[in-house]
C-alpha atoms as a printed R data frame, in Angstrom:
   type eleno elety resid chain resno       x      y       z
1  ATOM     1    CA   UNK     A     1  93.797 85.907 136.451
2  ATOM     2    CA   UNK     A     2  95.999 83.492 134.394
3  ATOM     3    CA   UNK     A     3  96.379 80.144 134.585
4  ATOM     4    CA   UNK     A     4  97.962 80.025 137.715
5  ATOM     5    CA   UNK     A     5  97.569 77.260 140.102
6  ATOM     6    CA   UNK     A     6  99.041 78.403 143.260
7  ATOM     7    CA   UNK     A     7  97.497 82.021 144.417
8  ATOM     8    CA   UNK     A     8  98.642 84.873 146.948
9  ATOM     9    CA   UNK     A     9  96.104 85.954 149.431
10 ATOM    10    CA   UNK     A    10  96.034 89.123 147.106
11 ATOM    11    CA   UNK     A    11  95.407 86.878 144.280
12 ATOM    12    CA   UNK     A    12  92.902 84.713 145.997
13 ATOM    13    CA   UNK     A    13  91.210 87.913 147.171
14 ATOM    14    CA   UNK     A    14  90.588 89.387 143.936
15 ATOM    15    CA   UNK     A    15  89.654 85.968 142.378
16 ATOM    16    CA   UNK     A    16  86.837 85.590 144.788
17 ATOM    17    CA   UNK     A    17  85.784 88.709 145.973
18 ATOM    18    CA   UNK     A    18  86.379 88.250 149.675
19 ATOM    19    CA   UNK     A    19  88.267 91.042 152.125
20 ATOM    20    CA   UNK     A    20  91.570 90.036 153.644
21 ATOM    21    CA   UNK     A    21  89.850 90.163 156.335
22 ATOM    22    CA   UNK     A    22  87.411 87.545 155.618
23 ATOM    23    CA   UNK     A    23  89.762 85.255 153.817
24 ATOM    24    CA   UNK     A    24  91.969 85.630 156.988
25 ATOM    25    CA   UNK     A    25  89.045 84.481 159.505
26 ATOM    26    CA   UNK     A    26  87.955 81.672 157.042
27 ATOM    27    CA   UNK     A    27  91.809 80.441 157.135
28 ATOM    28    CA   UNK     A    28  91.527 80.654 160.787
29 ATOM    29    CA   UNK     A    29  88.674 78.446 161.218
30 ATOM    30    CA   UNK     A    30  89.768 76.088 158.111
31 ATOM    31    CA   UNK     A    31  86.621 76.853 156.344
32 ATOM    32    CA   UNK     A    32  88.474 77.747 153.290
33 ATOM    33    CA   UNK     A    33  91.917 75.447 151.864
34 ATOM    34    CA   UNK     A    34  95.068 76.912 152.218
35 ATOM    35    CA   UNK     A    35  98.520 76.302 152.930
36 ATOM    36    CA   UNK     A    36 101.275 78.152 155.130
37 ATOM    37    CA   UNK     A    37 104.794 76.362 153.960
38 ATOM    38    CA   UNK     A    38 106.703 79.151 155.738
39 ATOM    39    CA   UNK     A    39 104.264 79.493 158.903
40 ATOM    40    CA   UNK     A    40 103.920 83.556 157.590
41 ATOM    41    CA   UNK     A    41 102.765 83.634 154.100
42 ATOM    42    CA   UNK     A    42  99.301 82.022 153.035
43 ATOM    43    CA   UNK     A    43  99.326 80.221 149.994
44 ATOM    44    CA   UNK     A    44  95.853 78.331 147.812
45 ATOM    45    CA   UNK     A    45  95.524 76.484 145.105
46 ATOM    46    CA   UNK     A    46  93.661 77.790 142.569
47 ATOM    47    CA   UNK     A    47  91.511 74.251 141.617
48 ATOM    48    CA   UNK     A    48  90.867 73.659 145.774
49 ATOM    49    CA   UNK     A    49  89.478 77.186 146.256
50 ATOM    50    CA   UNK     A    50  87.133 76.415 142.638
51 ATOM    51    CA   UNK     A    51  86.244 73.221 144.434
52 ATOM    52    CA   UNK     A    52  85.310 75.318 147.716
53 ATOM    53    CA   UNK     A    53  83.504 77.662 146.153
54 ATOM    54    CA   UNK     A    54  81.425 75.160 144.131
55 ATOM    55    CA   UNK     A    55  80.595 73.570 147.360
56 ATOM    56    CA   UNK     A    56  79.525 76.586 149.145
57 ATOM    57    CA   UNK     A    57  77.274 77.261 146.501
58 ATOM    58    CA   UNK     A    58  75.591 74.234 146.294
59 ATOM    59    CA   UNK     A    59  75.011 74.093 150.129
60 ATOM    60    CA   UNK     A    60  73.917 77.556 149.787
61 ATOM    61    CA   UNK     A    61  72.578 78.898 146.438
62 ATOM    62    CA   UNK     A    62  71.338 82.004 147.558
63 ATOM    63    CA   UNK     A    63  74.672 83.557 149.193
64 ATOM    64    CA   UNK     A    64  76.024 85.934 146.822
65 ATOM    65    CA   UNK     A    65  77.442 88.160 149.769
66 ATOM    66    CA   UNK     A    66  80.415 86.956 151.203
67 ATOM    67    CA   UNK     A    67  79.677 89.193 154.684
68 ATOM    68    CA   UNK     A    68  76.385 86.615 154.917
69 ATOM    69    CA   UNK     A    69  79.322 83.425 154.595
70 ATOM    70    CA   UNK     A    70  78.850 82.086 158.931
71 ATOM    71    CA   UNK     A    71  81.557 79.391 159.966
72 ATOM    72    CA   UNK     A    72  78.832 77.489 162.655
């Protein structure tokens, strides 16, 4: 990944590890920050989603499996 600040939901999946699938369902919910400018195409910036991820890791330390990530 270069330095790139604003990611594809390719991009962002690769960068984090998550399925479409689960990036799509944590968009959903607005667990995860991300931005729609067009209403179609999901957008993140890269600093937000190293701020979520810090977060998420701090609140829980011993998820390394993203299928273990629950949105309650």
């Amino acid at each position: 990944m270069n330095n790139k600040n604003i990611l594809t939901l390719d991009e962002v999946v690769s960068y984090i590890g998550f399925s479409q699938k689960q990036i799509y369902m944590l968009t959903s919910t607005r667990v995860i920050p991300h931005y729609k400018p067009s209403g179609r195409k999901l957008f993140f910036k890269k600093d937000e989603i190293d701020e979520w991820k810090q977060k998420r890791l701090e609140k829980q330390p011993y998820l390394t499996n993203p299928l273990s990530y629950s949105v309650a």
